[in-house]
Residue frames relative to the residue before (quaternion, step in Angstrom):
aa qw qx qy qz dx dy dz
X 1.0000 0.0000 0.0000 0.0000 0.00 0.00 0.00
X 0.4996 -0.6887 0.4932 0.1810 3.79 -1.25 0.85
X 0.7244 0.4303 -0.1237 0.5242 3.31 0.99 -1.21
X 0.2432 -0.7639 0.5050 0.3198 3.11 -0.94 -0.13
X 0.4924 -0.7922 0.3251 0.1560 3.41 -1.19 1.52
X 0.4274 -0.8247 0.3434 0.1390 3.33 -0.40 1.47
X 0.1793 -0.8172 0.5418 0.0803 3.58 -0.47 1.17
X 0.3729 -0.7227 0.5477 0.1965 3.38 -1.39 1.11
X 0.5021 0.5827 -0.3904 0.5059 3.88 0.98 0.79
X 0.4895 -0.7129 0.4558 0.2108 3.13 -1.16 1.13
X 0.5606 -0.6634 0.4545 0.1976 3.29 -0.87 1.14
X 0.6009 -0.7494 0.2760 0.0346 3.32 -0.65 2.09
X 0.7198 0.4058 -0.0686 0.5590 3.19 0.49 -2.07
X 0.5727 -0.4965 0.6404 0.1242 2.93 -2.33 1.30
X 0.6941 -0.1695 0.4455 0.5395 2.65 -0.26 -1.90
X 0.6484 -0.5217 0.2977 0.4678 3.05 -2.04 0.54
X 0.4753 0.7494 -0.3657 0.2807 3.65 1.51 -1.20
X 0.7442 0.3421 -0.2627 0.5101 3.99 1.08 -0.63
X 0.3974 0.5996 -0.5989 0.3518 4.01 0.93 0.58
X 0.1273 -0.6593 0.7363 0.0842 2.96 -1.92 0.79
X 0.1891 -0.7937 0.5504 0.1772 3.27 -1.02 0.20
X 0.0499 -0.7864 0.6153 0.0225 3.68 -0.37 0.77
X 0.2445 -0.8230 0.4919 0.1446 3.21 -1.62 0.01
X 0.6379 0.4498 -0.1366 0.6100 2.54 2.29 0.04
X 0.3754 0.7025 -0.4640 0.3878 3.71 1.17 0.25
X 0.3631 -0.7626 0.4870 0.2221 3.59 -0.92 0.82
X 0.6011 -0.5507 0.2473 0.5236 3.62 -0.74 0.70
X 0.7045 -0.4355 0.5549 0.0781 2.70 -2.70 0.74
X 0.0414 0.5809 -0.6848 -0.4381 3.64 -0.26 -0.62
X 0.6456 -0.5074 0.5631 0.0934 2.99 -2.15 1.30
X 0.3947 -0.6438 0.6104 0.2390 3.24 -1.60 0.67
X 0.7503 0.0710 0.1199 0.6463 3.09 1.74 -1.28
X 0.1802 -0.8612 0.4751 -0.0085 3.13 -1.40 0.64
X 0.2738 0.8415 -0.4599 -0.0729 3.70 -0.81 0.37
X 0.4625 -0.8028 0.3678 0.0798 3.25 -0.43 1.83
X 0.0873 0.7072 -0.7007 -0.0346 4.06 -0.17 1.02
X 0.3001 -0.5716 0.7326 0.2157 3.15 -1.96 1.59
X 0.2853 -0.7822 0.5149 0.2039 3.82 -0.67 1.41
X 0.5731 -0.5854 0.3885 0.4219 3.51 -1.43 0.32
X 0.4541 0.4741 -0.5666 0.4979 3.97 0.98 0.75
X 0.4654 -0.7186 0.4719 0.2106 3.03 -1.07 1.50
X 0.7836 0.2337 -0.2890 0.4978 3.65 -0.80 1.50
X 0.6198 0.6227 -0.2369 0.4147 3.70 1.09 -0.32
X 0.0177 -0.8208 0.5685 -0.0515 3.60 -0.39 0.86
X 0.4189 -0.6030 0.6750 0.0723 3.89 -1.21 1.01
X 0.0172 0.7481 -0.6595 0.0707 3.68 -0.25 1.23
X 0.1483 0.7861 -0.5996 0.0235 3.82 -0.12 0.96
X 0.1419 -0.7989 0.5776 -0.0893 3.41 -0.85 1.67
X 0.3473 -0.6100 0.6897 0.1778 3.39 -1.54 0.14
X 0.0295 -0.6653 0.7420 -0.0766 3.30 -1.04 0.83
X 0.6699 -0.5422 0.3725 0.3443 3.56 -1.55 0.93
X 0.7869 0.4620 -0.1834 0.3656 3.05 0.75 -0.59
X 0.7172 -0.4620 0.0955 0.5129 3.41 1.83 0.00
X 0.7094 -0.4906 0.1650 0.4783 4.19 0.61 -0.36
X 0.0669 -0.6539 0.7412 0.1363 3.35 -1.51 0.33
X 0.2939 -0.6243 0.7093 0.1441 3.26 -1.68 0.72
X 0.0591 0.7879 -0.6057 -0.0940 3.45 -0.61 0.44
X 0.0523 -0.7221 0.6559 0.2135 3.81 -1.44 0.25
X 0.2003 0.7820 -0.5878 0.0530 2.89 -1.13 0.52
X 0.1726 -0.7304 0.6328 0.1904 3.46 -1.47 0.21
X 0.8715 0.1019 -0.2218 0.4254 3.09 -1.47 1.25
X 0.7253 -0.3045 0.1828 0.5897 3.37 -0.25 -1.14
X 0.7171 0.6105 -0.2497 0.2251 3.42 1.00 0.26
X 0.0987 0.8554 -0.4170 -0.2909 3.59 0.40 0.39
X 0.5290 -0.6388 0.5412 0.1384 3.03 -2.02 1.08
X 0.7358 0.2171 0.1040 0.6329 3.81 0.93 -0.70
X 0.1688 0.6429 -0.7367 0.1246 3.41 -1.22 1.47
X 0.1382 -0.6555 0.7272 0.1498 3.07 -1.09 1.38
X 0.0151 -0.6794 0.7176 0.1525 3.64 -1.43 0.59
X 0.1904 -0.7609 0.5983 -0.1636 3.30 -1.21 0.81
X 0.2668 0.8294 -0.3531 0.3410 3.52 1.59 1.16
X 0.1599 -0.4912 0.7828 0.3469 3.36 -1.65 -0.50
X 0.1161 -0.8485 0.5154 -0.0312 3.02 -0.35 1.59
X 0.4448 -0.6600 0.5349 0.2836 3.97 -0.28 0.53
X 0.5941 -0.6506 0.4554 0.1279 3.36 -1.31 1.14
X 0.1068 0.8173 -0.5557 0.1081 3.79 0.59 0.98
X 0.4247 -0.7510 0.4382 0.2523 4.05 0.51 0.20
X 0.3401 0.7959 -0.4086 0.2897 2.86 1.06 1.33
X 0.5640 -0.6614 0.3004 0.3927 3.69 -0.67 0.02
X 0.5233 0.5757 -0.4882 0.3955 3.98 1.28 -0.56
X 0.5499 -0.5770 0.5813 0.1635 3.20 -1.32 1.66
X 0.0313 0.7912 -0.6104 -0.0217 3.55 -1.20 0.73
X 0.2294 -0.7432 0.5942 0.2047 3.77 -0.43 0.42
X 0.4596 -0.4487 0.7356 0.2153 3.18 -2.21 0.67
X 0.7531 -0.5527 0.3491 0.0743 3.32 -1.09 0.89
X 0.1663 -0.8031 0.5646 0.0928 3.60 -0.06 0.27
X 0.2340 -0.7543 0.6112 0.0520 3.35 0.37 1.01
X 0.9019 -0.2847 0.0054 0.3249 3.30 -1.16 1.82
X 0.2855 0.6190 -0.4844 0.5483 3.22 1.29 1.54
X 0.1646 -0.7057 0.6680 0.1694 3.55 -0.37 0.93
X 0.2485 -0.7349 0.6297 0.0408 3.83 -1.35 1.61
X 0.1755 -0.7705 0.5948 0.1476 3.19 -0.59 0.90
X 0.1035 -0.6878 0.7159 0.0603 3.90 -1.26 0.21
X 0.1559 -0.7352 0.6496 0.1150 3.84 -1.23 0.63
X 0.1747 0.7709 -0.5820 0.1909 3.85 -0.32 0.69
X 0.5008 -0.6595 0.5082 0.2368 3.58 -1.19 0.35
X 0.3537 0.8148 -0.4579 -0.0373 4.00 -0.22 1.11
X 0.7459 -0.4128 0.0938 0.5142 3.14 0.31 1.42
X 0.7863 -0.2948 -0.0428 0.5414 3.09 0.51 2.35
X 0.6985 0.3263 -0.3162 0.5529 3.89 0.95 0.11
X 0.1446 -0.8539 0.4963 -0.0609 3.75 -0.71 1.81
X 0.6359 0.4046 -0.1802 0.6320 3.48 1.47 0.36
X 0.0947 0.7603 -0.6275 0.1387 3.25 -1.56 1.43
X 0.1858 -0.7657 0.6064 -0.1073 3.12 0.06 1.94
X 0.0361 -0.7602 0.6468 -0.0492 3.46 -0.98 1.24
X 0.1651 0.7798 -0.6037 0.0122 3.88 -0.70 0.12
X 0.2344 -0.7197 0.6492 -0.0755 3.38 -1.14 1.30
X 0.0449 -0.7912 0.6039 -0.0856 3.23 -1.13 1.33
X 0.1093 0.7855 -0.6091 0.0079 3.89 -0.42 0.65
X 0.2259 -0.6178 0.7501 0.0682 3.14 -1.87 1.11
X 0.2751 0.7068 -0.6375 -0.1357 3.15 -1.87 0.08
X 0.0978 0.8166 -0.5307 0.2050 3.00 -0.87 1.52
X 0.4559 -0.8415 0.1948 0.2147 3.25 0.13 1.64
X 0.5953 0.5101 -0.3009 0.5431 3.48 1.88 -0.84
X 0.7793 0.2628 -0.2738 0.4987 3.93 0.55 -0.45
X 0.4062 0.6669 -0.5904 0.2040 3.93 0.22 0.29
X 0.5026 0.7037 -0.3305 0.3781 3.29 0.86 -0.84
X 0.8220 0.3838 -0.0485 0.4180 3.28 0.79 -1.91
X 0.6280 0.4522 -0.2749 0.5706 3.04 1.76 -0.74
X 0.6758 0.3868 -0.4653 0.4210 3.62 0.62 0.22
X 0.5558 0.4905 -0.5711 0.3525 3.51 0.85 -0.23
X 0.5388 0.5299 -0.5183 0.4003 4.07 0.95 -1.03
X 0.4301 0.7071 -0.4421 0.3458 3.62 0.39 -0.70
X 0.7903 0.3678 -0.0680 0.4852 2.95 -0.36 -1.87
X 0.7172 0.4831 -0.3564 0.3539 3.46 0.53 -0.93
X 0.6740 0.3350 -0.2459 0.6108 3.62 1.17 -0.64
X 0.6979 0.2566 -0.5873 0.3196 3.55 0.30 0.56
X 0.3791 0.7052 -0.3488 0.4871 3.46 1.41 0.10
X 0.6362 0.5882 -0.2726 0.4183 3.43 1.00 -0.72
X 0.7190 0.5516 -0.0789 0.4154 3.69 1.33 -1.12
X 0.4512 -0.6764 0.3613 0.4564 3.71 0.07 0.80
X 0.8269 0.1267 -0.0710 0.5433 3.42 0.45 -1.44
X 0.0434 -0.7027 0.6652 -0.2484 3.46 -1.15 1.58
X 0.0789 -0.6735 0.7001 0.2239 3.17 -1.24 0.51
X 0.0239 0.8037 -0.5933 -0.0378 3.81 -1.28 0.31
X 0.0696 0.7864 -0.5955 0.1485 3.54 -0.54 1.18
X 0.4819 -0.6110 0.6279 -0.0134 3.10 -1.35 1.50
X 0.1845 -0.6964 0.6771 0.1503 4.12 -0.68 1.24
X 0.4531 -0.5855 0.4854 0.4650 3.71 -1.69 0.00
X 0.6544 0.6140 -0.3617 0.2528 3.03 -1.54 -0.34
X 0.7303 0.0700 0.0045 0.6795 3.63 1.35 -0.83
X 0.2237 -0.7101 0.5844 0.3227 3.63 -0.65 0.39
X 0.5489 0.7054 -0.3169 0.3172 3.42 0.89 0.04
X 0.5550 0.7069 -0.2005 0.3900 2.96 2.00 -1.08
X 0.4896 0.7386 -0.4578 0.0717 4.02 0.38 0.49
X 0.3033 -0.7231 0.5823 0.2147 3.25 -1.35 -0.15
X 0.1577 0.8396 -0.5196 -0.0149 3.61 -0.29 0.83
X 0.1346 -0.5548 0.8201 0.0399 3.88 -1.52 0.37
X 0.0503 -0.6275 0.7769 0.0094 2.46 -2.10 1.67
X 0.1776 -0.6405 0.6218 0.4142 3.95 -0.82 -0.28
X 0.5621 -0.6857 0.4617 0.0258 3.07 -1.62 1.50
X 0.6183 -0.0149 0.2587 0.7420 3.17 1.33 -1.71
X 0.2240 0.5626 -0.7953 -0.0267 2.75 -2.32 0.49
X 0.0157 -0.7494 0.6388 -0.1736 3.23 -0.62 1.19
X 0.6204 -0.3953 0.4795 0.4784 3.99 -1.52 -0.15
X 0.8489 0.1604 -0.0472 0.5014 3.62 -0.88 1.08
X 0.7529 0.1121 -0.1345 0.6344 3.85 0.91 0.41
X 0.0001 -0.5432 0.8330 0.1049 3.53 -2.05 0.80
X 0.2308 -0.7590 0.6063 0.0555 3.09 -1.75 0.17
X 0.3607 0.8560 -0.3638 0.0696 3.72 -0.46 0.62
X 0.3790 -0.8009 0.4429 0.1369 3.33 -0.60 1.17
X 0.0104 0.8006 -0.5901 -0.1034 3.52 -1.00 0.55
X 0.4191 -0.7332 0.5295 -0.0802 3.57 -1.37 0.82
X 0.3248 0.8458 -0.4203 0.0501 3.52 0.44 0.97
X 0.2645 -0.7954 0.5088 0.1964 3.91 0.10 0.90
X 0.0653 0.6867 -0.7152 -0.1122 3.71 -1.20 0.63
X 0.2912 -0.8298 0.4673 0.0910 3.58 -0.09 0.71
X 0.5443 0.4631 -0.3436 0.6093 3.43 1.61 -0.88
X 0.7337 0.1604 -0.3572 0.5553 4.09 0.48 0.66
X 0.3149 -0.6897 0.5115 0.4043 3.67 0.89 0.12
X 0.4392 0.6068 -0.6182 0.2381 3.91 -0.04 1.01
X 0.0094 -0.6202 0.7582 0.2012 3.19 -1.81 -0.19
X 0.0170 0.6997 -0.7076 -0.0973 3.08 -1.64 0.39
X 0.6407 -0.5531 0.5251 -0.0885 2.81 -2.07 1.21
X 0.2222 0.7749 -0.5800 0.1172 3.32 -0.40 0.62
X 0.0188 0.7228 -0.6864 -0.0781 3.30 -0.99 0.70
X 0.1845 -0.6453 0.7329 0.1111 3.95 -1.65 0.83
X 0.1309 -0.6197 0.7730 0.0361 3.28 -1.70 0.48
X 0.0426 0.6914 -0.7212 -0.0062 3.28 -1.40 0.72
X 0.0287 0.7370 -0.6726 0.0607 3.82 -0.69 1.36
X 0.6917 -0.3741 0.5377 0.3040 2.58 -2.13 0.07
X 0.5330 -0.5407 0.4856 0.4333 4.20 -1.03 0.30
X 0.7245 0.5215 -0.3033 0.3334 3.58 0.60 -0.36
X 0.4687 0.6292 -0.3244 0.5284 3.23 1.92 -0.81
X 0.1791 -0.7761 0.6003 0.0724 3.44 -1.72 1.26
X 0.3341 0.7752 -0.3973 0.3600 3.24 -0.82 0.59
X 0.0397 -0.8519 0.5165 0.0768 3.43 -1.24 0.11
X 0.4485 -0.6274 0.4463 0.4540 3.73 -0.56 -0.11
């Protein structure tokens, strides 16, 4: 999609300061959704929006193998482990998802009231750039979005970028995930 799809739900996230990332949180229901069938044979790229900011899921068939969550997630006294970010620290993780054993994530936030503007159009412009993207627009600010694009998918590697704008702090942040094969070199 070109535009970005408008959502009739109020727009979740504080700030970047309240993201967690988890890798083990079960799905969100989505606000939004876009489903890549990948070129691994049975594997699909489920990139969603959730009020509160994105999940990546993988899975095949009915099963998923891999949730990235990437939320301000609300305090529910549960037991799934969530992390505070590591601001431009690529995190690696080893795990087994149907033939891919590595997930490199790195997260990167600016805020800077004179260049957001400019730095959100690059944004848009590079997720705009990518066939399959999801892009959604919150009310209340037109500034307010949250986008995911998939970068790559190849034998032995996915790729995706996410994009999340809080204007009411002039930030965005960046995130990019990798998921390879052990044999695949390389880093984010």
């Amino acid at each position: 999609m070109s535009l970005a799809l408008p959502l009739d739900v109020a727009f979740a996230d504080t700030s970047s300061a309240e993201l967690r990332f988890s890798l083990s949180r079960p799905r969100i229901a989505p606000l939004a959704t876009e489903i890549v069938d990948l070129a691994l044979p049975g594997l699909r790229l489920e990139l969603h929006v959730i009020g509160s900011s994105h999940q990546v899921v993988l899975a095949e068939a009915d099963r998923d193998l891999l949730i990235e969550t990437f939320a301000c997630l609300p305090e529910t006294g549960d037991t799934v482990p969530t992390e505070t970010p590591r601001w431009d620290e690529t995190v690696s993780t080893t795990g087994a998802w149907a033939g891919l054993s590595r997930h490199e994530f790195r997260a990167h936030r600016s805020a800077d009231p004179a260049t957001f503007r400019s730095r959100l159009a690059e944004a848009l412009d590079s997720v705009r750039s990518h066939d399959r993207h999801l892009l959604v627009g919150f009310p209340g600010d037109p500034d307010a979005l949250t986008a995911l694009a998939l970068i790559s998918a190849g034998p032995g590697e996915v790729c995706w970028q996410t994009w999340h704008a809080y204007p009411q702090h002039h930030e965005i942040v960046h995130s990019t995930s990798r998921l390879t094969a052990a044999s695949a070199r390389g880093g984010l």
